[in-house]
N, C-alpha and C positions, 0 to 999 in steps of 0.2 A: 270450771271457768271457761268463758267461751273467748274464743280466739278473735284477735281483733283483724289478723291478714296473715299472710306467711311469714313465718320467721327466717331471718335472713343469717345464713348460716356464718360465723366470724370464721371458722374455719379455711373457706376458701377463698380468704381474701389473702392479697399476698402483704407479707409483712414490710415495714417502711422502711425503706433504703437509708442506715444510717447518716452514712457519708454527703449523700444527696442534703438529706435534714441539717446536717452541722454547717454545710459550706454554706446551703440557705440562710442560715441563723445567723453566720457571722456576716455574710455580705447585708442582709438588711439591719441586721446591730452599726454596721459600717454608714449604711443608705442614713439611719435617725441621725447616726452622730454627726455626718456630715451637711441634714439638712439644719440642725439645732445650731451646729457652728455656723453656716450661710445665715441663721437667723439674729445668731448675737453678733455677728459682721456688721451686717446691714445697719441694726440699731444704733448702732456706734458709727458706721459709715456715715449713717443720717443723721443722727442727732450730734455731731461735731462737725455736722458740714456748715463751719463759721461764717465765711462769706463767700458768694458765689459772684464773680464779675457777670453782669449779664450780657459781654462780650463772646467771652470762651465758657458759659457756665448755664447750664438748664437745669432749675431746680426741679422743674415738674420733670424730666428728663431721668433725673436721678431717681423719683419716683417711684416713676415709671417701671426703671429699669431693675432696680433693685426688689420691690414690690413683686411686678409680672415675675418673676425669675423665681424671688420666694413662694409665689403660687403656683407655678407649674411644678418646681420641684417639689412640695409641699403635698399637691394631689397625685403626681408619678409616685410619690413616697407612700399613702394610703394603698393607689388601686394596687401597685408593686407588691406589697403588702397582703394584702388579698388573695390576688392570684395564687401569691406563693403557696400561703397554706392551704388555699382549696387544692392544688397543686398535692402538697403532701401530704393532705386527708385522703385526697385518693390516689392515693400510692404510685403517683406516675410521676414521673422527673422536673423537679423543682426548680434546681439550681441555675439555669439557663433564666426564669423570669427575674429570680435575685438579683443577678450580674444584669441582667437589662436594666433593672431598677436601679442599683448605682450608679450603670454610667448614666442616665438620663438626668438622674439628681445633680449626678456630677457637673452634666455639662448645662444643663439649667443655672446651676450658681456659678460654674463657669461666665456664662454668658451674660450674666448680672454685672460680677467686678469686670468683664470687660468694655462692655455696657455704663456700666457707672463714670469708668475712669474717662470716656469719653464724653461723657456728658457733664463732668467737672472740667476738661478742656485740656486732659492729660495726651 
């Protein structure tokens, strides 16, 4: 059989840093659950938003605000995602892009209900 390139010895790769892997896993288990929760907020934000005085009240504003906020959180949440595990495929420390990626999510839907509640005229 003839060889197709060098075989790449699994021996001296360094083995994956448990601890690093599990605090990863639960900070982005934490990252979905929080942006799933900013997403069934929002629907219920918007879709119960009854009536908006056009005084104190910006419906496109609400939009806006709630929307932009689900999509940045939404794409921090992928690339976050990402990173990580290339991250712990090759065996170099994880857990540092995990905890970026929640608080960013975090403060993305932060920024939305803060956002929102002023655009309702709270």
């Amino acid at each position: 059989m003839l060889s197709t390139g060098p075989a790449r010895p699994e021996a001296g790769r360094r083995p994956i840093v448990r601890w690093d892997a599990a605090l990863s896993g639960v900070a982005l288990a934490v990252t979905g659950m929080l942006v799933a929760l900013g997403v069934f907020g929002a629907v219920f934000l918007v879709a119960f938003l009854d009536y908006c005085p056009p005084r104190t009240c910006s419906s496109s504003a609400v939009l806006v605000s709630v929307g932009g906020s689900l999509v940045v959180a939404a794409a921090a949440g992928v690339a976050g995602l990402a990173m990580t595990v290339l991250r712990v495929v090759e065996r170099r420390p994880a857990w540092p892009f995990a905890l970026a990626t929640l608080a960013v999510t975090g403060s993305a839907v932060a920024f939305g209900a803060v956002h929102y509640a002023s655009a309702i005229g709270y």
